[in-house]
C-alpha positions in Angstrom: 123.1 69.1 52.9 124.8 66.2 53.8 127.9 67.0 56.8 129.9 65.1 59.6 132.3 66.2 62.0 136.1 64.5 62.4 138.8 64.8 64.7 142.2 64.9 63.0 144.4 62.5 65.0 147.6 62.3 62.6 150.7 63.4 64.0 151.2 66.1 60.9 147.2 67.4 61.0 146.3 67.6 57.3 149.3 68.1 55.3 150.2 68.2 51.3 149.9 64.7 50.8 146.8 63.5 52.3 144.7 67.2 50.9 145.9 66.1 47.6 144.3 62.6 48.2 140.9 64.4 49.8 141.0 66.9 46.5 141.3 64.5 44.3 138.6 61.9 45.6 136.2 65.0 46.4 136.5 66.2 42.0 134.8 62.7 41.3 131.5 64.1 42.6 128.9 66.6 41.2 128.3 67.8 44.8 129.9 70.9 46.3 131.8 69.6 49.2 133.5 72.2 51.7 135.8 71.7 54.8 135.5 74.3 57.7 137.8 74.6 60.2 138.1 77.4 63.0 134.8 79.2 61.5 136.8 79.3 57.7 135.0 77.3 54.8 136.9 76.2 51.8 136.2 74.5 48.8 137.5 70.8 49.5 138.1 70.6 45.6 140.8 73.1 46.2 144.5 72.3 47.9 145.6 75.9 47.8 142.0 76.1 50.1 142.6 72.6 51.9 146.4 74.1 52.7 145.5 77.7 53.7 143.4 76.3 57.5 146.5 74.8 58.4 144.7 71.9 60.1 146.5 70.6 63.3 146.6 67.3 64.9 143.8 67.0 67.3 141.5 70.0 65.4 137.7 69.3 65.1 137.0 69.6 61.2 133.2 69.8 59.1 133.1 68.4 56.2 130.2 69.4 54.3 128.3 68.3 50.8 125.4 69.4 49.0 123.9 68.6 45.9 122.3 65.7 44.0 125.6 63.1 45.4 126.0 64.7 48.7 125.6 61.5 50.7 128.0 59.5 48.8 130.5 62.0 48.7 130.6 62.5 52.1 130.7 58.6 52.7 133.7 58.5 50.4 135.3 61.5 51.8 135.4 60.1 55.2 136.4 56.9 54.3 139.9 58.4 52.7 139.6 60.5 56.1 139.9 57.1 58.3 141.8 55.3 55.2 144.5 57.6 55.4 145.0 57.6 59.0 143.7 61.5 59.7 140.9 61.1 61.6 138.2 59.5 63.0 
């Protein structure tokens, strides 16, 4: 299993727009990728799941990936983390 930790430094913390960007980059891999948040796991392919944490600004996030992508999902998920100006 392939994870990394972020810090969410947007304003808004994860809101509708930017999930929908992690949910839709995180369906082109085979891997299961979750997001945790305050000791609650959801399914990152998921924006009901992705909206239900109510992520602030400032909130420590996992993101987590396993299976036979893992590595470059993660990369790519982080990379629309930064690109989208959530976290670092």
């Amino acid at each position: 299993m392939a994870q990394q930790t972020v810090k969410i430094t947007a304003n808004d913390g994860v809101h509708a727009r930017p999930a929908t960007v992690l949910v839709q980059e995180a369906g082109k891999y085979k891997a299961d990728i979750n997001l945790e948040y305050n000791g609650k796991d959801v399914n990152l392919k998921s924006i009901m799941g992705i909206m239900s944490l109510g992520i602030p600004s400032g909130a420590e996030v996992t993101f987590k990936a396993e299976g036979s992508d893992e590595d470059e999902a993660l990369e790519a998920i982080i990379n629309v983390v930064k690109d989208q100006g959530l976290g670092e």
